[in-house]
mmCIF file of the N, C-alpha and C atoms, coordinates in Angstrom:
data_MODEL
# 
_entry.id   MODEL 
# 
loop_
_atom_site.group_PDB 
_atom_site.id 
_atom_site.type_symbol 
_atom_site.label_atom_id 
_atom_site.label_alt_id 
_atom_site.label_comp_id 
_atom_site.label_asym_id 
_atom_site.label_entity_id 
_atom_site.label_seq_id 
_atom_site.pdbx_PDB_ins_code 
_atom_site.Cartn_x 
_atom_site.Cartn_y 
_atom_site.Cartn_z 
_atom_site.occupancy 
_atom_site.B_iso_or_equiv 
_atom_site.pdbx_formal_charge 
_atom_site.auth_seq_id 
_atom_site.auth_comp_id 
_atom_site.auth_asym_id 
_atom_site.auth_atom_id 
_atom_site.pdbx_PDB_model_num 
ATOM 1   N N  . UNK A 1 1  ? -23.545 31.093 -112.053 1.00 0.00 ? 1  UNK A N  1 
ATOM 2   C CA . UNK A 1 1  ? -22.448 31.428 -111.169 1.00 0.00 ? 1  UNK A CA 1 
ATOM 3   C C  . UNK A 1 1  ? -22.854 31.083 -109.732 1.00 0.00 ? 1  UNK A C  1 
ATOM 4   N N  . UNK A 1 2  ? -22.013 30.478 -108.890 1.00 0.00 ? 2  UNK A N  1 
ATOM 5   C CA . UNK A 1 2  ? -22.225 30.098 -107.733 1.00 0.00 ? 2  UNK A CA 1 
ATOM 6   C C  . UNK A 1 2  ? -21.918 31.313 -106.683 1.00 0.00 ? 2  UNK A C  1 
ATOM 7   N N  . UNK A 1 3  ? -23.204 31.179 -105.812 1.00 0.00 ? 3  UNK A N  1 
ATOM 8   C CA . UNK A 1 3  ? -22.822 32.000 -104.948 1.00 0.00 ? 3  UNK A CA 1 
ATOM 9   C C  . UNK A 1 3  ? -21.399 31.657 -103.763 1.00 0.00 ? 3  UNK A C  1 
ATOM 10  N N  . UNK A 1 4  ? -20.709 32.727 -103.733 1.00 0.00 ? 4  UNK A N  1 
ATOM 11  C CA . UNK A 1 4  ? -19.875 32.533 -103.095 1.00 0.00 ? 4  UNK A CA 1 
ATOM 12  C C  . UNK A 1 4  ? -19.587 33.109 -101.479 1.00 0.00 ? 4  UNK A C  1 
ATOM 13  N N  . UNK A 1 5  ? -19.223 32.290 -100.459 1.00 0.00 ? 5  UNK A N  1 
ATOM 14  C CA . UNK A 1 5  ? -19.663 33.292 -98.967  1.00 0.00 ? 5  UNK A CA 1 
ATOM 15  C C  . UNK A 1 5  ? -18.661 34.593 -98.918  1.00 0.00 ? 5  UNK A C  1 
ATOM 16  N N  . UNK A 1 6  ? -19.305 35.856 -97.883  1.00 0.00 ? 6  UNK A N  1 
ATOM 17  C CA . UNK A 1 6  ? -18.724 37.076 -97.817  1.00 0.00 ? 6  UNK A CA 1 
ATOM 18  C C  . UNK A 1 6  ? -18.187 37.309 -96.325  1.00 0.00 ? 6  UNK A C  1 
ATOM 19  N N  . UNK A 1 7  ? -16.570 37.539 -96.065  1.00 0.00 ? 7  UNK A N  1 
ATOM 20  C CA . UNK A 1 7  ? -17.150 37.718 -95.057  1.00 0.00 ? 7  UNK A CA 1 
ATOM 21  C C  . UNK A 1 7  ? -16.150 39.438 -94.471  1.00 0.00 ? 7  UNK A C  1 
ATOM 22  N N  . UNK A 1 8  ? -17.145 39.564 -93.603  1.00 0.00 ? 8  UNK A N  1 
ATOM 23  C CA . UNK A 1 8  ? -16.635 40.735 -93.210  1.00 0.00 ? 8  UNK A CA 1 
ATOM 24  C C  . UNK A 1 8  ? -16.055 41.071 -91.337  1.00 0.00 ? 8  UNK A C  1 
ATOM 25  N N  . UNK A 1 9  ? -15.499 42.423 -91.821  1.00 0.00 ? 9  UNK A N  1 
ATOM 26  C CA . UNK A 1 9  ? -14.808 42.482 -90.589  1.00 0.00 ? 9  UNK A CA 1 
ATOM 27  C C  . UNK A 1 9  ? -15.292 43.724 -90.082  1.00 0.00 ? 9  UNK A C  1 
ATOM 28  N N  . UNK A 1 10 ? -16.169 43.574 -88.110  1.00 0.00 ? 10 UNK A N  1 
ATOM 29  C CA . UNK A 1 10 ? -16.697 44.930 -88.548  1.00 0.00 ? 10 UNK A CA 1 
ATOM 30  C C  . UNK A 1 10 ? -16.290 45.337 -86.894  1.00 0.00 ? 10 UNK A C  1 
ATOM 31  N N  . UNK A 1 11 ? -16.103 47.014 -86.869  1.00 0.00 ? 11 UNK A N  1 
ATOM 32  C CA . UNK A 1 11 ? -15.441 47.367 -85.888  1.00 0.00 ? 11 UNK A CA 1 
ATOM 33  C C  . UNK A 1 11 ? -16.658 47.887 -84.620  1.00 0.00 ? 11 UNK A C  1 
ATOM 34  N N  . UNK A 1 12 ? -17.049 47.004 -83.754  1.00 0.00 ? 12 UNK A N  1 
ATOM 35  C CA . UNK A 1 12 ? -17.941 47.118 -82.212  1.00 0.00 ? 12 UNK A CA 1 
ATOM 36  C C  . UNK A 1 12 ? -16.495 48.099 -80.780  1.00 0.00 ? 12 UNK A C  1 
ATOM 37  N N  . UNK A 1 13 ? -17.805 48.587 -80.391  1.00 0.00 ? 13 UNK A N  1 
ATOM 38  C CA . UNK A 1 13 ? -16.983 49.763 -79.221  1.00 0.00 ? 13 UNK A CA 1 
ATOM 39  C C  . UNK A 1 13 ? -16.948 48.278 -77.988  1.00 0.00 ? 13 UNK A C  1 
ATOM 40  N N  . UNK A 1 14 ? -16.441 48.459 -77.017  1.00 0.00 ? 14 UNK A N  1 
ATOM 41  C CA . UNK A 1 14 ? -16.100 47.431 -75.807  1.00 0.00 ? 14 UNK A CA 1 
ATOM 42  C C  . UNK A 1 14 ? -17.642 46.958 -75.471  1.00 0.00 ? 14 UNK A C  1 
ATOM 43  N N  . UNK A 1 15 ? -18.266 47.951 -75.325  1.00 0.00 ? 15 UNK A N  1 
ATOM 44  C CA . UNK A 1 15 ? -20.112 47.643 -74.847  1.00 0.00 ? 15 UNK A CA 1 
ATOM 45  C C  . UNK A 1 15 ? -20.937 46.828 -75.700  1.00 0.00 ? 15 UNK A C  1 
ATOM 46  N N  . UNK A 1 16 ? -19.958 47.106 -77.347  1.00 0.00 ? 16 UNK A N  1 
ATOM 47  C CA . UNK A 1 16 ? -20.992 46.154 -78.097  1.00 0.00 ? 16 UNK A CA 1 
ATOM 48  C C  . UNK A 1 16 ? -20.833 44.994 -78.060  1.00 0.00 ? 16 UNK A C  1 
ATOM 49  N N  . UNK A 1 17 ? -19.251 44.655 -78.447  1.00 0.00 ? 17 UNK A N  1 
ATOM 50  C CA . UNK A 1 17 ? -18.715 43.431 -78.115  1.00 0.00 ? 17 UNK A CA 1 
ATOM 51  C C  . UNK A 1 17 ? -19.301 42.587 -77.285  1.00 0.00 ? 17 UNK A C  1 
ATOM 52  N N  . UNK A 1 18 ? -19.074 43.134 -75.880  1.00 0.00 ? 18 UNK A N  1 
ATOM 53  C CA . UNK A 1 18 ? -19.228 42.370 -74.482  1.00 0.00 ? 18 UNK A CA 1 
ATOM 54  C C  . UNK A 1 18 ? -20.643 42.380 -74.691  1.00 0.00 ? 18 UNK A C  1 
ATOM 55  N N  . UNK A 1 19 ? -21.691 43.219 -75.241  1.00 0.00 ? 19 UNK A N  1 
ATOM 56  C CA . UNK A 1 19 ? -23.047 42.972 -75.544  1.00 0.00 ? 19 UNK A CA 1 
ATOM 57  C C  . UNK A 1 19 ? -23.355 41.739 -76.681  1.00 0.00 ? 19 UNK A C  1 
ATOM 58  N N  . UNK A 1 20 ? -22.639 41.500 -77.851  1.00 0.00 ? 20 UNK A N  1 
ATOM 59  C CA . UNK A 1 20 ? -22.665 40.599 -78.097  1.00 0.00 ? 20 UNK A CA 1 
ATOM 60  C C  . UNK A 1 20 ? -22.333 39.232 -78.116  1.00 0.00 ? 20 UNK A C  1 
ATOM 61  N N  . UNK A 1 21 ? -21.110 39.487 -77.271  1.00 0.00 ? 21 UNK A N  1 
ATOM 62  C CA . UNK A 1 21 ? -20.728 38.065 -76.678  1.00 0.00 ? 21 UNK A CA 1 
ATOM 63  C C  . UNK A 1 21 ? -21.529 37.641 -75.773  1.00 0.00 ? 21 UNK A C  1 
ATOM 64  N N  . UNK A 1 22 ? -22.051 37.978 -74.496  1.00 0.00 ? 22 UNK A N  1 
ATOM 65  C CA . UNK A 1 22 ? -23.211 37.685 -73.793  1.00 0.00 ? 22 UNK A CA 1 
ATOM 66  C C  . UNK A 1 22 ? -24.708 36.856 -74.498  1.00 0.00 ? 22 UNK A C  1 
ATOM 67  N N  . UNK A 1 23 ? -24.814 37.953 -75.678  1.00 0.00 ? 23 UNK A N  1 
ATOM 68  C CA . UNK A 1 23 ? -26.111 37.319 -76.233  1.00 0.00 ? 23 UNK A CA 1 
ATOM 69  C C  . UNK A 1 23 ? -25.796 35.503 -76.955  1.00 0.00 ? 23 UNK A C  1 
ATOM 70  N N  . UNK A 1 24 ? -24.778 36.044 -77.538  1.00 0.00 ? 24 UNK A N  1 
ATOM 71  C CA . UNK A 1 24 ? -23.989 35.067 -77.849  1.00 0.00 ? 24 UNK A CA 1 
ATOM 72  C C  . UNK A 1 24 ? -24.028 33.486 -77.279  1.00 0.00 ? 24 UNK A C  1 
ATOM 73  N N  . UNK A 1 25 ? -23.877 33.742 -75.916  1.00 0.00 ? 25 UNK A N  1 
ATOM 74  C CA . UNK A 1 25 ? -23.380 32.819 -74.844  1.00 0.00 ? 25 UNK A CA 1 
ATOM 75  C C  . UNK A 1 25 ? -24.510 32.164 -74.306  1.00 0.00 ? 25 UNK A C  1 
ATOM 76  N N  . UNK A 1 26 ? -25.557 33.309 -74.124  1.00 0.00 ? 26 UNK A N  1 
ATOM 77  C CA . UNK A 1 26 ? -26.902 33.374 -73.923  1.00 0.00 ? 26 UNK A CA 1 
ATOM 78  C C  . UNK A 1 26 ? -27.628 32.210 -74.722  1.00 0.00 ? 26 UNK A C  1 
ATOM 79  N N  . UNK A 1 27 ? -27.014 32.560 -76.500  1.00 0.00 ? 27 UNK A N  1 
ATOM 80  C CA . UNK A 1 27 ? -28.085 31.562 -77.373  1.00 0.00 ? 27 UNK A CA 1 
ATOM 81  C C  . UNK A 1 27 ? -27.229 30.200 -77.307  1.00 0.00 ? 27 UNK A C  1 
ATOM 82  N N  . UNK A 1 28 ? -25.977 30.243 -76.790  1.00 0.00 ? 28 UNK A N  1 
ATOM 83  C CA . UNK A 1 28 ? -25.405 29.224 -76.983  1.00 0.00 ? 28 UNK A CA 1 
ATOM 84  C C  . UNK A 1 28 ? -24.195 28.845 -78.518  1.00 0.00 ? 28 UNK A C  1 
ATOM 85  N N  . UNK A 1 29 ? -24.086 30.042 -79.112  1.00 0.00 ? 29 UNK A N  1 
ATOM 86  C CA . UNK A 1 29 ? -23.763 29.867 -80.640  1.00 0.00 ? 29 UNK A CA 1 
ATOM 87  C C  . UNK A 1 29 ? -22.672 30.971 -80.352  1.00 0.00 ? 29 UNK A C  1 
ATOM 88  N N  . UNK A 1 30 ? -21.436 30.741 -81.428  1.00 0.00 ? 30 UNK A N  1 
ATOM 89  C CA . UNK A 1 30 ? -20.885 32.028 -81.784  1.00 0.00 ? 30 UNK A CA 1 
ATOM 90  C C  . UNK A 1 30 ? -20.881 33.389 -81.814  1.00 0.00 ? 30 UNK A C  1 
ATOM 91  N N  . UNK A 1 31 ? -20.324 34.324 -81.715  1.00 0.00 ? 31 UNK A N  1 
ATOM 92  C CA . UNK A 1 31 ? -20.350 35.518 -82.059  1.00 0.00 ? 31 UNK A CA 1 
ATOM 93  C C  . UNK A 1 31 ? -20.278 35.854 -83.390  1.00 0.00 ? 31 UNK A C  1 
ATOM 94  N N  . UNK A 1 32 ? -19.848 35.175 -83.829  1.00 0.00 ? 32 UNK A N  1 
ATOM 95  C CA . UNK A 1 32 ? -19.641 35.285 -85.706  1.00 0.00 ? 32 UNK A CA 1 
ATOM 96  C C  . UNK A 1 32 ? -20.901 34.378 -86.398  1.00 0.00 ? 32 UNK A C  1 
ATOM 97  N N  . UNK A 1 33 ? -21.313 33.763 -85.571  1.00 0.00 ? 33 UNK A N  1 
ATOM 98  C CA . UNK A 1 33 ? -22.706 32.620 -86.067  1.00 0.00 ? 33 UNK A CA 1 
ATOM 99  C C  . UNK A 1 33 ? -24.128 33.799 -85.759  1.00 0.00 ? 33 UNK A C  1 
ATOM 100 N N  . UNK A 1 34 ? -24.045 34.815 -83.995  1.00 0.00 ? 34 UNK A N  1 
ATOM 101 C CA . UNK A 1 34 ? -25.085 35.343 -84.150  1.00 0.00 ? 34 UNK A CA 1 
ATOM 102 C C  . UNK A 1 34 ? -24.830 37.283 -85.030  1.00 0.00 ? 34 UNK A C  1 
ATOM 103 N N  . UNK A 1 35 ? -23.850 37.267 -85.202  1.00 0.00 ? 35 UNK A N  1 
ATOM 104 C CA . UNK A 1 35 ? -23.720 38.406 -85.833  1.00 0.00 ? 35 UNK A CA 1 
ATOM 105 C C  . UNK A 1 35 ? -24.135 38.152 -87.459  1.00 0.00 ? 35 UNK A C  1 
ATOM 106 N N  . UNK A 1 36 ? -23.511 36.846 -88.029  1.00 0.00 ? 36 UNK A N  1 
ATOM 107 C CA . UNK A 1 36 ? -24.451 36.439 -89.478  1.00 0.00 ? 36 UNK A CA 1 
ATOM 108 C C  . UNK A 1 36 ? -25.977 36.242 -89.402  1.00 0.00 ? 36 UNK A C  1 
ATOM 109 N N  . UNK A 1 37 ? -26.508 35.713 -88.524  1.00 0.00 ? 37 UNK A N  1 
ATOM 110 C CA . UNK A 1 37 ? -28.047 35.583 -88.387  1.00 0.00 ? 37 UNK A CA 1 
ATOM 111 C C  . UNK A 1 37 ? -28.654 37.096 -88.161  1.00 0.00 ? 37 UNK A C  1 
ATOM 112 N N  . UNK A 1 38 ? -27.887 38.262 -87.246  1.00 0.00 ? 38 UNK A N  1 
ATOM 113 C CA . UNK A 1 38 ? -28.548 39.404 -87.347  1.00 0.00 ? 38 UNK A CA 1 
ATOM 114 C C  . UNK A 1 38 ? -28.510 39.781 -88.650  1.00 0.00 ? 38 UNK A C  1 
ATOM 115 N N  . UNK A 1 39 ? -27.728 39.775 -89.632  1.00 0.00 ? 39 UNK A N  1 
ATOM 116 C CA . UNK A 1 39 ? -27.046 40.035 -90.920  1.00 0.00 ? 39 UNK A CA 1 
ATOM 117 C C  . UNK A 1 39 ? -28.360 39.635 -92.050  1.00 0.00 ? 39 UNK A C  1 
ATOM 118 N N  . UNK A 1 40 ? -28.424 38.665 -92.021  1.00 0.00 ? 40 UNK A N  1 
ATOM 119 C CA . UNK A 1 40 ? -29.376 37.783 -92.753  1.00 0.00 ? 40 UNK A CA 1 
ATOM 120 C C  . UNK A 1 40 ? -31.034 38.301 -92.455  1.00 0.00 ? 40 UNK A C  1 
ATOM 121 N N  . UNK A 1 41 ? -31.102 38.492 -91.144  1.00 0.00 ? 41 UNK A N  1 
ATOM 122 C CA . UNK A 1 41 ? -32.366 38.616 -90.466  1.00 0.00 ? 41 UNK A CA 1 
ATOM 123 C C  . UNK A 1 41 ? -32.371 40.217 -91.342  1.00 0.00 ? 41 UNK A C  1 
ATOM 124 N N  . UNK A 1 42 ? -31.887 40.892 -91.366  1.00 0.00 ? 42 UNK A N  1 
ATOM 125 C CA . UNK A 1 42 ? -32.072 42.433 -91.446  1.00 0.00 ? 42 UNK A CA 1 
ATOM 126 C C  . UNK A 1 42 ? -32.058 42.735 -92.894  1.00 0.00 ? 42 UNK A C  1 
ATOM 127 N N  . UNK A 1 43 ? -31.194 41.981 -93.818  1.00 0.00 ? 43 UNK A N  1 
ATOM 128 C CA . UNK A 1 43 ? -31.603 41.911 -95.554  1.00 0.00 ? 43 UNK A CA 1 
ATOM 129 C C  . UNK A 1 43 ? -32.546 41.004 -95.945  1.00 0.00 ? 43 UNK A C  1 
ATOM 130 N N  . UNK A 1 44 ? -33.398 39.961 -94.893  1.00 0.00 ? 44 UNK A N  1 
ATOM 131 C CA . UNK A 1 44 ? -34.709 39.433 -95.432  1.00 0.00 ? 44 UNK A CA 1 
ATOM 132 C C  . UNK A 1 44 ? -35.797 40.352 -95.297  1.00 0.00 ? 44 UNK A C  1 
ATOM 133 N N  . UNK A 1 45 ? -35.540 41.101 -95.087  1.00 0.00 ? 45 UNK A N  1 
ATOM 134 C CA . UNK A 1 45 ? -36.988 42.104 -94.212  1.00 0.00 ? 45 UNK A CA 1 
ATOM 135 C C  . UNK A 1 45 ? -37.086 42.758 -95.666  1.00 0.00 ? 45 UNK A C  1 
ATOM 136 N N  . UNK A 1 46 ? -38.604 43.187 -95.788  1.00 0.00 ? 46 UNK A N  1 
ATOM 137 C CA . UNK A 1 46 ? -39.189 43.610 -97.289  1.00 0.00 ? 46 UNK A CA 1 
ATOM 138 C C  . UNK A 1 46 ? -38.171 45.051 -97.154  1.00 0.00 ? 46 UNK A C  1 
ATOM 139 N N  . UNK A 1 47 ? -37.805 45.348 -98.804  1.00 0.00 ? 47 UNK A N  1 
ATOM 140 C CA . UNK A 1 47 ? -37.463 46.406 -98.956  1.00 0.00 ? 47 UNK A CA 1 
ATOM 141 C C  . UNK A 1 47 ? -37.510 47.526 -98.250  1.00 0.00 ? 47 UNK A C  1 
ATOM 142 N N  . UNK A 1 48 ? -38.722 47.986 -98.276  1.00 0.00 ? 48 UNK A N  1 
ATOM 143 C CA . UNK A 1 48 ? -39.015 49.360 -97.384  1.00 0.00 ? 48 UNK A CA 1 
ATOM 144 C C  . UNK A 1 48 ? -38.372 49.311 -95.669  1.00 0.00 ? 48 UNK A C  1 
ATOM 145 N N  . UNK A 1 49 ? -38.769 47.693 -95.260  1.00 0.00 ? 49 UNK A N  1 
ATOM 146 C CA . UNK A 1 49 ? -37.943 47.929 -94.332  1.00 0.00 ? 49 UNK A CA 1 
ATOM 147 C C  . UNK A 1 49 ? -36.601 47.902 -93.807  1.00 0.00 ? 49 UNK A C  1 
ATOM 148 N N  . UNK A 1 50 ? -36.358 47.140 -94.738  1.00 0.00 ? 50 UNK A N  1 
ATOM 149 C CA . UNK A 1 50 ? -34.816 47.355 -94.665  1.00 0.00 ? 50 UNK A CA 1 
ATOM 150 C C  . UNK A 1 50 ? -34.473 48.891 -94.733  1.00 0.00 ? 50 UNK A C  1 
ATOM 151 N N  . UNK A 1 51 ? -34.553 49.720 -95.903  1.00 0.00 ? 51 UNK A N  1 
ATOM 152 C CA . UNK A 1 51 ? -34.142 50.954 -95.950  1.00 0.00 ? 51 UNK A CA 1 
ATOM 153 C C  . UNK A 1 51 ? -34.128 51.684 -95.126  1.00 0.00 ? 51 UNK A C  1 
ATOM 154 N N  . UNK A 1 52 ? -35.694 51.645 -94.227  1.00 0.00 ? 52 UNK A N  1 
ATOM 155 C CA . UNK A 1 52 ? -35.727 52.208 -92.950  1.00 0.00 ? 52 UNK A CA 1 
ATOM 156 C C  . UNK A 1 52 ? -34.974 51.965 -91.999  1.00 0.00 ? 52 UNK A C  1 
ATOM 157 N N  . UNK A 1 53 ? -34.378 50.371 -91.786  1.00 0.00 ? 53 UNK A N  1 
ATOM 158 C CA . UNK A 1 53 ? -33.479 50.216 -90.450  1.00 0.00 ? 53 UNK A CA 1 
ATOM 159 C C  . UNK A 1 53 ? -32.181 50.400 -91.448  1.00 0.00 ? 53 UNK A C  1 
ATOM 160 N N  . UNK A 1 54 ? -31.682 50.353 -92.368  1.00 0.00 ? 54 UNK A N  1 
ATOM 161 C CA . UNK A 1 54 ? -30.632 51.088 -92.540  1.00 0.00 ? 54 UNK A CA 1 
ATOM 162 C C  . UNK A 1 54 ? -30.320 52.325 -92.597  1.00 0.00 ? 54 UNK A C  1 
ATOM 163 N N  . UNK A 1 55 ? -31.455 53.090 -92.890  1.00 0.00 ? 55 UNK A N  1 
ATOM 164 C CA . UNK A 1 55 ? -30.976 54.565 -92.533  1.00 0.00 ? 55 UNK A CA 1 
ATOM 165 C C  . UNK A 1 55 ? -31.232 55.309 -91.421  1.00 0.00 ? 55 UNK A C  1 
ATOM 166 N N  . UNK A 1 56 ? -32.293 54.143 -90.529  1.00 0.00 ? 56 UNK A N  1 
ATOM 167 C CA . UNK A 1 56 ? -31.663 54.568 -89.067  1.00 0.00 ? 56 UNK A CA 1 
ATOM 168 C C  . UNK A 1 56 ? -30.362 54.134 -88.317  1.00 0.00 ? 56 UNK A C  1 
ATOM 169 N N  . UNK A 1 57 ? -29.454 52.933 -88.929  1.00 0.00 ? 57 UNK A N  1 
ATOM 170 C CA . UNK A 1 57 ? -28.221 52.625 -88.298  1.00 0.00 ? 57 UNK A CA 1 
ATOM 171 C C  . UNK A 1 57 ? -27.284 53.945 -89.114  1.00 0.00 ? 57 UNK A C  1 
ATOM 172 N N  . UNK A 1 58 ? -27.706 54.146 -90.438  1.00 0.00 ? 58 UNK A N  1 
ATOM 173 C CA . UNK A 1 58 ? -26.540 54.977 -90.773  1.00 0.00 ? 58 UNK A CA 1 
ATOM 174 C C  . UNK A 1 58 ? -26.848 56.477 -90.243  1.00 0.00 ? 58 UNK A C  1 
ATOM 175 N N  . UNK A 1 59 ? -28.086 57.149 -89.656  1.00 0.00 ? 59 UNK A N  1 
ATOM 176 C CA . UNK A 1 59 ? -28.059 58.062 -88.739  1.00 0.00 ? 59 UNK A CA 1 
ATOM 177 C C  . UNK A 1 59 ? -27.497 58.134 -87.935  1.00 0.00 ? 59 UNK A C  1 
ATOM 178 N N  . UNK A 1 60 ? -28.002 57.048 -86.868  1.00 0.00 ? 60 UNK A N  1 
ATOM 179 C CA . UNK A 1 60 ? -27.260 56.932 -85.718  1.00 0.00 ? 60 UNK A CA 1 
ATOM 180 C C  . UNK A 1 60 ? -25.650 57.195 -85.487  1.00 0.00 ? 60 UNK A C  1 
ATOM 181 N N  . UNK A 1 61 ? -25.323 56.380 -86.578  1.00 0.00 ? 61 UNK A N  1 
ATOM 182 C CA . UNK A 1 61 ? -23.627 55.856 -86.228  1.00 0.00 ? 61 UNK A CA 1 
ATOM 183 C C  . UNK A 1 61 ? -22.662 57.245 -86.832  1.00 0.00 ? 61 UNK A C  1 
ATOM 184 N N  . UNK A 1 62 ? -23.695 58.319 -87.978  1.00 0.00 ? 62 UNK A N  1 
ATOM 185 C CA . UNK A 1 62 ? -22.995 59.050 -88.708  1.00 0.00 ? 62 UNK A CA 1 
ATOM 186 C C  . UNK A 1 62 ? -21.628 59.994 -88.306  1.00 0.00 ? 62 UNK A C  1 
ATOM 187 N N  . UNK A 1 63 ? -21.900 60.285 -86.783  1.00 0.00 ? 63 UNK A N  1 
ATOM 188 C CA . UNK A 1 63 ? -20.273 60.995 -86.030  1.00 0.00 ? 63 UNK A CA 1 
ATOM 189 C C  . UNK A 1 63 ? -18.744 59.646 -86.560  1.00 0.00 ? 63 UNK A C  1 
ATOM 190 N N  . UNK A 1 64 ? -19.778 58.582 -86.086  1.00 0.00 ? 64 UNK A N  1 
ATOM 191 C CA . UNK A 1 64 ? -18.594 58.090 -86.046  1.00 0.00 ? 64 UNK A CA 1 
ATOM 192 C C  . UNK A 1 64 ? -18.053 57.507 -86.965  1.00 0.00 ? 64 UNK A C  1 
ATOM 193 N N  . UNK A 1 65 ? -18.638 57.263 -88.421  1.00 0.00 ? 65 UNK A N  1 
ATOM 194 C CA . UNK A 1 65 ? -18.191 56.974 -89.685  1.00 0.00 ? 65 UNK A CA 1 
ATOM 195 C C  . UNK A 1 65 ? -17.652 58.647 -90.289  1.00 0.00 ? 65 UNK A C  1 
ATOM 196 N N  . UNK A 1 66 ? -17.952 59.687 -89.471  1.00 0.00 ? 66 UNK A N  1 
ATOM 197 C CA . UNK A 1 66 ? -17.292 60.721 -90.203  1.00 0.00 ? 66 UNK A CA 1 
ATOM 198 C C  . UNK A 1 66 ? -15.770 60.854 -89.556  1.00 0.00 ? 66 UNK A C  1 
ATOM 199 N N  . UNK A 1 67 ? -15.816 59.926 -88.340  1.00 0.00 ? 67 UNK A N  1 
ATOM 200 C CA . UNK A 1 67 ? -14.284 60.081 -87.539  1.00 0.00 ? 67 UNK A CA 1 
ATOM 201 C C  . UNK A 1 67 ? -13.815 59.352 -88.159  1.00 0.00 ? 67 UNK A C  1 
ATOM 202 N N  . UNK A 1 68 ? -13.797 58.010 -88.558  1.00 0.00 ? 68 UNK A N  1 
ATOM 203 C CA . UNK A 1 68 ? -13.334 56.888 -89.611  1.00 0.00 ? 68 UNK A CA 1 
ATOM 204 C C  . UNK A 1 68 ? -12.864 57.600 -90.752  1.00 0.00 ? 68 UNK A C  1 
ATOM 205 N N  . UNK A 1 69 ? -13.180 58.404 -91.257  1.00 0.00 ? 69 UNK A N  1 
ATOM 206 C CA . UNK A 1 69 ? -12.619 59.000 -92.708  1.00 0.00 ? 69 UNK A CA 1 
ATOM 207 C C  . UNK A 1 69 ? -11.331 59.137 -92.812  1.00 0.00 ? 69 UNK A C  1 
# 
């Protein structure tokens, strides 16, 4: 079965945005080109670490995925 691309839609506050468009602009590439490379960069990382930086983003963010409900 061929892998097939995913793509997603994800909701940034005004600071992140404008934080990532800058970096963006900075590398010279997309916002949707450096938001897939953070993407990629963060599920190559060995297991353990991944888990760790995911369950420090899902700490962090937890108010506001409980306002999302």
């Amino acid at each position: 079965m061929a892998d097939l691309p995913m793509t997603l839609a994800i909701d940034l506050s005004d600071h992140q945005a404008r934080a990532l468009s800058e970096a963006a602009a900075r590398l010279q590439i997309s916002e949707s080109e450096l938001a897939a490379a953070a993407v990629r960069d963060l599920i190559a990382q060995p297991a353990a670490d991944f888990d760790a930086a995911a369950h420090r983003v899902l700490e962090k963010n937890a108010d506001l995925y409980r306002r999302l409900d």
